[in-house]
LUMNUFI-123713 format. One record per atom (N, C-alpha, C): residue number from 1; residue in three letters; atom name; z, y, x. Coordinates in steps of 0.05 Angstrom, whole numbers, plus 5000, padded with zeros to 4 digits. Example, Ala and Ser with C-alpha at 12.3 -4.5 7.8 and 13.67 -1.06 7.14 Angstrom:
2
<i: 1, aa: ALA, at: N, pz: 5156, py: 4886, px: 5264>
<i: 1, aa: ALA, at: CA, pz: 5156, py: 4910, px: 5246>
<i: 1, aa: ALA, at: C, pz: 5156, py: 4934, px: 5264>
<i: 2, aa: SER, at: N, pz: 5142, py: 4955, px: 5257>
<i: 2, aa: SER, at: CA, pz: 5143, py: 4979, px: 5273>
<i: 2, aa: SER, at: C, pz: 5157, py: 5001, px: 5258>
***
This chain:
71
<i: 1, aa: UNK, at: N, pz: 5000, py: 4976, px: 5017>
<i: 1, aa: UNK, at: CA, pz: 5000, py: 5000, px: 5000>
<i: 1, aa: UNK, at: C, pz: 5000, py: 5025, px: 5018>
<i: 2, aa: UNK, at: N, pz: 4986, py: 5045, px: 5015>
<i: 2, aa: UNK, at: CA, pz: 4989, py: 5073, px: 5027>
<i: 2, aa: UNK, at: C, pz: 5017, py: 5084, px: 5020>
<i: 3, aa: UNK, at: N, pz: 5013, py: 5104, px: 5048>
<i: 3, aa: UNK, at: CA, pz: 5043, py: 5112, px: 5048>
<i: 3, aa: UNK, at: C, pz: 5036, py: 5148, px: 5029>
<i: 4, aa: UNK, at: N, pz: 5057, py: 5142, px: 5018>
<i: 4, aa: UNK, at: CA, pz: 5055, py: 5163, px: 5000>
<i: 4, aa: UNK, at: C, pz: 5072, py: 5181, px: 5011>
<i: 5, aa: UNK, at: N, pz: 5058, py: 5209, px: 5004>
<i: 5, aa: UNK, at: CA, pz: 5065, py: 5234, px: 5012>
<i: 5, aa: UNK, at: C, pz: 5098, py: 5247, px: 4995>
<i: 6, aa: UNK, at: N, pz: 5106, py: 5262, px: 5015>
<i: 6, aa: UNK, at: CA, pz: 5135, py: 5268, px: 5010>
<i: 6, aa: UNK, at: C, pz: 5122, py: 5294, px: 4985>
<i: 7, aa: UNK, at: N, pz: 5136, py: 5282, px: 4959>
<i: 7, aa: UNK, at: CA, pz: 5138, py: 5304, px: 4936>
<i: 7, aa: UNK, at: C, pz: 5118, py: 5286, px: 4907>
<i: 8, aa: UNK, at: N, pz: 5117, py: 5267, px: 4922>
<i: 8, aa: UNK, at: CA, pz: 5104, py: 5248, px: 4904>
<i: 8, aa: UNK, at: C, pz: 5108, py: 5224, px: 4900>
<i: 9, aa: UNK, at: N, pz: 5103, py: 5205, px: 4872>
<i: 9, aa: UNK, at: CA, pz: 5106, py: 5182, px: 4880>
<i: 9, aa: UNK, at: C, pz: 5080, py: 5159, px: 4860>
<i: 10, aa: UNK, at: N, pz: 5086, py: 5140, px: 4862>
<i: 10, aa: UNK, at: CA, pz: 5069, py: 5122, px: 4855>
<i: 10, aa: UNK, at: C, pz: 5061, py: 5111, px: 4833>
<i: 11, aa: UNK, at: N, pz: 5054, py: 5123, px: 4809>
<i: 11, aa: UNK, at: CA, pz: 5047, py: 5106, px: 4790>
<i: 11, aa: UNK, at: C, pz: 5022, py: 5095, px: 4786>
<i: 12, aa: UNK, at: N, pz: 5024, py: 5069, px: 4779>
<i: 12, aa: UNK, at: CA, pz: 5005, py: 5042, px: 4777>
<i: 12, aa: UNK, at: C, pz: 4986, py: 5046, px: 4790>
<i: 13, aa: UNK, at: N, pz: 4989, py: 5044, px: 4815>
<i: 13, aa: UNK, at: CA, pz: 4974, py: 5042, px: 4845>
<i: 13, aa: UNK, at: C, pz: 4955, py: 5070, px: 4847>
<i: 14, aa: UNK, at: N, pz: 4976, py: 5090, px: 4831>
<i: 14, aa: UNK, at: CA, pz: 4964, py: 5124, px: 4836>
<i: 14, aa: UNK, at: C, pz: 4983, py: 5138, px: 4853>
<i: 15, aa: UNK, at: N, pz: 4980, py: 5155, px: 4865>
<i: 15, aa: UNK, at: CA, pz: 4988, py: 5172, px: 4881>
<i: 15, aa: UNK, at: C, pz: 4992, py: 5193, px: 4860>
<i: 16, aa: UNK, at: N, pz: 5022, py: 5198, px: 4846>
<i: 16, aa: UNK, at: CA, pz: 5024, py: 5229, px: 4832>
<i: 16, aa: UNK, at: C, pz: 5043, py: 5245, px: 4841>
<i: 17, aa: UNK, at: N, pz: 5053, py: 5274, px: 4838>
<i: 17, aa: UNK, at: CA, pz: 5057, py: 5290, px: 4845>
<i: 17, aa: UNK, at: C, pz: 5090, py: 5297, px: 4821>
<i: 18, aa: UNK, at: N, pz: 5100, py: 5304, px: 4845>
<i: 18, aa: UNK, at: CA, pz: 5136, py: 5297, px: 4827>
<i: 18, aa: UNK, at: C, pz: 5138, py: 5324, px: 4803>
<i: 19, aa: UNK, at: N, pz: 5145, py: 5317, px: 4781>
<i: 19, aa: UNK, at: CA, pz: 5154, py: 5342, px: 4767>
<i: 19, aa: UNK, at: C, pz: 5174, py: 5361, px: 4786>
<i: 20, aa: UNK, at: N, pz: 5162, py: 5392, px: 4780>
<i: 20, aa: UNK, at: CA, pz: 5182, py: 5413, px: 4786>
<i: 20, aa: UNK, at: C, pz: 5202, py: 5415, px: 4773>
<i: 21, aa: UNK, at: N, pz: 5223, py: 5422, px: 4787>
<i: 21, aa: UNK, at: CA, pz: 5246, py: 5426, px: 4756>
<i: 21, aa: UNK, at: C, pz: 5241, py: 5462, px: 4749>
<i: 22, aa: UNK, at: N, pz: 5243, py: 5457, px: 4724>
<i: 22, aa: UNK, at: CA, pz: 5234, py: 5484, px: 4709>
<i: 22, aa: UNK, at: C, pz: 5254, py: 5497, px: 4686>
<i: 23, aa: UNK, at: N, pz: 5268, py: 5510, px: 4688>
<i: 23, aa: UNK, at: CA, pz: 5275, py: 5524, px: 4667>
<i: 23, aa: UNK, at: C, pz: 5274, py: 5516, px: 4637>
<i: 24, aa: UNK, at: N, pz: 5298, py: 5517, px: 4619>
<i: 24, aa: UNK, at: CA, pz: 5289, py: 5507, px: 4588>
<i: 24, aa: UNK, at: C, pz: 5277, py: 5537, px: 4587>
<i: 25, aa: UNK, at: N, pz: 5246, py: 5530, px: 4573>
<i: 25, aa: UNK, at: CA, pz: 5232, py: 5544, px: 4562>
<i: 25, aa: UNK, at: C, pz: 5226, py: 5547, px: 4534>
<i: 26, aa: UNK, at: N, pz: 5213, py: 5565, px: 4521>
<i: 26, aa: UNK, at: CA, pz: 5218, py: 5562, px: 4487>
<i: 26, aa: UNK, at: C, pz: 5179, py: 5560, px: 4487>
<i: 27, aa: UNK, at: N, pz: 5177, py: 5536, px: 4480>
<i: 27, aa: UNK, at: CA, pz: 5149, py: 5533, px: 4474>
<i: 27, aa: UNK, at: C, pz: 5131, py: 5548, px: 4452>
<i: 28, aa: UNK, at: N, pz: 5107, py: 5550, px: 4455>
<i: 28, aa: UNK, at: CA, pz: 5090, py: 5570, px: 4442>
<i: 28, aa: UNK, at: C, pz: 5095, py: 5563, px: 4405>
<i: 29, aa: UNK, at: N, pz: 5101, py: 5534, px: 4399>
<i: 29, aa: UNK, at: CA, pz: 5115, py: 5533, px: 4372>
<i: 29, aa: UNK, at: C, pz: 5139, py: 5537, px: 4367>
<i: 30, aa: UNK, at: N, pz: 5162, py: 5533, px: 4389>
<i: 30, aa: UNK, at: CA, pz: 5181, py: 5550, px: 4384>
<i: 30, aa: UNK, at: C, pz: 5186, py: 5571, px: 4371>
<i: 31, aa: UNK, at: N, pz: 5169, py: 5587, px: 4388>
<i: 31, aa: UNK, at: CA, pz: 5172, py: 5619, px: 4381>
<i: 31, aa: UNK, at: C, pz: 5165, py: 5634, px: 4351>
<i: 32, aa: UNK, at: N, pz: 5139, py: 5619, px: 4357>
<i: 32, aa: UNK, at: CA, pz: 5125, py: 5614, px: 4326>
<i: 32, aa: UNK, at: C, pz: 5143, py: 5612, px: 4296>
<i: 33, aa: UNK, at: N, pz: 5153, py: 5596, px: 4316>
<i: 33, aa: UNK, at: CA, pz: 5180, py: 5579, px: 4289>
<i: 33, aa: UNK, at: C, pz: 5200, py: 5597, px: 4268>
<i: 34, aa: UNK, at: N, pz: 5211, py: 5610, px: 4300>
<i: 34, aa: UNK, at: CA, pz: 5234, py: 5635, px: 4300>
<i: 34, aa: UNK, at: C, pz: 5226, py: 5656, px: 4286>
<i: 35, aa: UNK, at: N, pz: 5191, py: 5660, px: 4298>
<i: 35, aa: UNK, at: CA, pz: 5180, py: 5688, px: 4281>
<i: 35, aa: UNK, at: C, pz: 5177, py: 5685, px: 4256>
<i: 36, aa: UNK, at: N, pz: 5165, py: 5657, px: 4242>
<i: 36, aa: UNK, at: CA, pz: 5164, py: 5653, px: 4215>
<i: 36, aa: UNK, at: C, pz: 5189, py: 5651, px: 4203>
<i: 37, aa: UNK, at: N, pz: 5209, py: 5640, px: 4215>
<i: 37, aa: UNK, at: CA, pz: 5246, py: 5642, px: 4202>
<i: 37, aa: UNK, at: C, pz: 5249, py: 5672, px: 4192>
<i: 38, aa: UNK, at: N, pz: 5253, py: 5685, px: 4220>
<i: 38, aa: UNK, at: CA, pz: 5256, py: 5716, px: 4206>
<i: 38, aa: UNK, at: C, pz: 5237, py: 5727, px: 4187>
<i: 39, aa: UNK, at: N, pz: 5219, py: 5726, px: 4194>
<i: 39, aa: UNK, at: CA, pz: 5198, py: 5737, px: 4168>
<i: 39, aa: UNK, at: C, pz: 5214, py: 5727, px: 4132>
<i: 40, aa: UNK, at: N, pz: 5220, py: 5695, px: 4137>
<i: 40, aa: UNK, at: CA, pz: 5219, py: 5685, px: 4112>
<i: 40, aa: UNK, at: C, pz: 5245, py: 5692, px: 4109>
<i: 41, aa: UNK, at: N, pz: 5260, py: 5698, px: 4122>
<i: 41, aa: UNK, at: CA, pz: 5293, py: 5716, px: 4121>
<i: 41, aa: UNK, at: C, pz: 5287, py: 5738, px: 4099>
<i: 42, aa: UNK, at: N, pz: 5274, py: 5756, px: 4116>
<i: 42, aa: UNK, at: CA, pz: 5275, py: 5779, px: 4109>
<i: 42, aa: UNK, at: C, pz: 5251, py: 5786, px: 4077>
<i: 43, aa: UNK, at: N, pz: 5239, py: 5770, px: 4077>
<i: 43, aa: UNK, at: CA, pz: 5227, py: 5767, px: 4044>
<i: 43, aa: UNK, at: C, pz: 5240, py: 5756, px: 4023>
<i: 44, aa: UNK, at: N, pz: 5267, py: 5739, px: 4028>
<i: 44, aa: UNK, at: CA, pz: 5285, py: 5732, px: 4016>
<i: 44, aa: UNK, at: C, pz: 5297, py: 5737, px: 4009>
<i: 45, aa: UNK, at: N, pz: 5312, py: 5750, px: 4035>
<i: 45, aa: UNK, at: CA, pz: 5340, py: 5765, px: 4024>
<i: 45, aa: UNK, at: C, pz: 5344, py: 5799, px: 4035>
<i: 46, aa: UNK, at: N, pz: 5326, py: 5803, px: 4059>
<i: 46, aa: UNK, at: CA, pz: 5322, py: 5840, px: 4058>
<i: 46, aa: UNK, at: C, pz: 5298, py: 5855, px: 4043>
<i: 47, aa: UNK, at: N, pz: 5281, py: 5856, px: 4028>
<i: 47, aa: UNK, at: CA, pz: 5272, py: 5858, px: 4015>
<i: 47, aa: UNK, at: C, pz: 5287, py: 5861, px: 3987>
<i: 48, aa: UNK, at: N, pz: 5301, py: 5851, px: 3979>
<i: 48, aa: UNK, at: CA, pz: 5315, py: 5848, px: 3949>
<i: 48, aa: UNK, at: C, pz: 5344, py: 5882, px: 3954>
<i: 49, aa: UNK, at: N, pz: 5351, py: 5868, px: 3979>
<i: 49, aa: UNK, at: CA, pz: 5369, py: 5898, px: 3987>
<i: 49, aa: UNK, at: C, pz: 5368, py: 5921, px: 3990>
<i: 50, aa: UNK, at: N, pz: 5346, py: 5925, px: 4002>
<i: 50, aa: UNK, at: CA, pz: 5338, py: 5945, px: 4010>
<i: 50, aa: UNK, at: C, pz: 5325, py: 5966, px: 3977>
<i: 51, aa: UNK, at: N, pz: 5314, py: 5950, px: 3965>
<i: 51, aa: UNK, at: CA, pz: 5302, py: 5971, px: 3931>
<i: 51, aa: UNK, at: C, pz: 5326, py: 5966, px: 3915>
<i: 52, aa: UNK, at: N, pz: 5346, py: 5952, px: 3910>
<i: 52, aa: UNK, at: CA, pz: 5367, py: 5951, px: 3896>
<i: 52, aa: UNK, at: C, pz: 5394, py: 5959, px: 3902>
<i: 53, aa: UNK, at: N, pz: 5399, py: 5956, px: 3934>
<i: 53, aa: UNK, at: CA, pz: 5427, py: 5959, px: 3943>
<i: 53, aa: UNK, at: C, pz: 5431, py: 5992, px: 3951>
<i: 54, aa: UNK, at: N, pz: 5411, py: 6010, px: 3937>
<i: 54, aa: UNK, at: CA, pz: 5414, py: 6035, px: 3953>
<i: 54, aa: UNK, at: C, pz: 5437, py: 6048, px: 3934>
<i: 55, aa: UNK, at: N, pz: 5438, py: 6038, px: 3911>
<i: 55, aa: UNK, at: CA, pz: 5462, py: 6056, px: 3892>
<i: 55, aa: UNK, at: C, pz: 5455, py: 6069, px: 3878>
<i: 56, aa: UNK, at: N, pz: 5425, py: 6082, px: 3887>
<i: 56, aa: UNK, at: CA, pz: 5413, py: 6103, px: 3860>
<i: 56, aa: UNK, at: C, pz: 5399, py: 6093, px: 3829>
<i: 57, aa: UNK, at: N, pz: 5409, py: 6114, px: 3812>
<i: 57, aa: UNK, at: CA, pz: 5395, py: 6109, px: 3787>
<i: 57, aa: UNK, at: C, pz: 5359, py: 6117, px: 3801>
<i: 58, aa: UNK, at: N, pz: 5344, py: 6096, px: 3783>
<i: 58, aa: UNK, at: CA, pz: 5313, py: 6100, px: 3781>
<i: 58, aa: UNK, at: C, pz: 5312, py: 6126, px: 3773>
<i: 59, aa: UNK, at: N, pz: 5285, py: 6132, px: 3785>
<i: 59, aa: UNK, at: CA, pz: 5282, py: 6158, px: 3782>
<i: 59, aa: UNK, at: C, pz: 5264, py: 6166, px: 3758>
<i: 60, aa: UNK, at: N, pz: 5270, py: 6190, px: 3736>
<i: 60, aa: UNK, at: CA, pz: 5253, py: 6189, px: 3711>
<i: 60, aa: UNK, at: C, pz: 5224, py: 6203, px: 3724>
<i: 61, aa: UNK, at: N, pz: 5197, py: 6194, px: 3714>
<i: 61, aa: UNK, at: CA, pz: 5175, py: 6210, px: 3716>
<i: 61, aa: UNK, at: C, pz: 5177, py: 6235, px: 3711>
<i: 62, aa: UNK, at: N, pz: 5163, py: 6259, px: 3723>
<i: 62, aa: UNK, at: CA, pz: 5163, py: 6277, px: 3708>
<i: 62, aa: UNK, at: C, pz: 5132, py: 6293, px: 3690>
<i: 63, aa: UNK, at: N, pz: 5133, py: 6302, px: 3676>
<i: 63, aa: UNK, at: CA, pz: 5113, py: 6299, px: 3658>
<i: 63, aa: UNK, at: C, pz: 5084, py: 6314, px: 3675>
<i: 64, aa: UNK, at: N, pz: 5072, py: 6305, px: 3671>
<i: 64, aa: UNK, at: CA, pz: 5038, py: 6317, px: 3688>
<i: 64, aa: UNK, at: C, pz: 5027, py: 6347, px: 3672>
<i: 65, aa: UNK, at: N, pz: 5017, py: 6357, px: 3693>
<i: 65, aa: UNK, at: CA, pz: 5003, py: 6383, px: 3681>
<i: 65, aa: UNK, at: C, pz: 4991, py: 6384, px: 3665>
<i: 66, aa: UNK, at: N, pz: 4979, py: 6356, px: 3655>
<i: 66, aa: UNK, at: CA, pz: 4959, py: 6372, px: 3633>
<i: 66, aa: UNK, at: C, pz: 4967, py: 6359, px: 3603>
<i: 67, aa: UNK, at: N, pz: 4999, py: 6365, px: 3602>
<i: 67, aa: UNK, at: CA, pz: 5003, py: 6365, px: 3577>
<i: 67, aa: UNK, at: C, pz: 5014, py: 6388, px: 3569>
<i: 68, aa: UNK, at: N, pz: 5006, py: 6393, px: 3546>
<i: 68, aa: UNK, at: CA, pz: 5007, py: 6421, px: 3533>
<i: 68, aa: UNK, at: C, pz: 5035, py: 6427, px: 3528>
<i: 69, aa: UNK, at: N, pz: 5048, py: 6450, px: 3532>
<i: 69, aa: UNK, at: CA, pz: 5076, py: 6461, px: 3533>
<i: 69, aa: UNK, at: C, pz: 5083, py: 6462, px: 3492>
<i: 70, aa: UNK, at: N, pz: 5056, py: 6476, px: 3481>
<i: 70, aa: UNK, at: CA, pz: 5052, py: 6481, px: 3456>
<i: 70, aa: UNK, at: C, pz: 5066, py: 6459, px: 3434>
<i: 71, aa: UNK, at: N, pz: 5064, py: 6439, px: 3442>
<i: 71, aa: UNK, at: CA, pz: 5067, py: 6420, px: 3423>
<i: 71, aa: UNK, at: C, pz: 5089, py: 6405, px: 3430>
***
């Protein structure tokens, strides 16, 4: 068998190359994930708070110009 190189090792009569050790990373669906959580957060339950939780009475229309004062 060939002598295999330092940083590698041998699988099924291949010569491969050792994993780096790397950092926990948050994969590209991870993130994805997180961004669709908050989104579906905030259409659920900030959305509903924000037009109802302000405390004010609705506000009345007020009448348009081109109704006549006369009548």
């Amino acid at each position: 068998m060939a002598r295999v190189p330092e940083g590698c090792h041998v699988v099924r009569e291949h010569i491969r190359r050792n994993p780096r050790p790397r950092g926990k990373k948050l994969s590209g669906w991870t993130i994805a994930g997180l961004i669709a959580g908050v989104w579906l957060w905030s259409q659920l339950f900030g959305a509903g708070e924000a037009s109802t939780g302000s405390g004010q009475a609705p506000r009345t229309p007020a009448p348009s110009a081109s109704v006549s004062a006369g009548r």
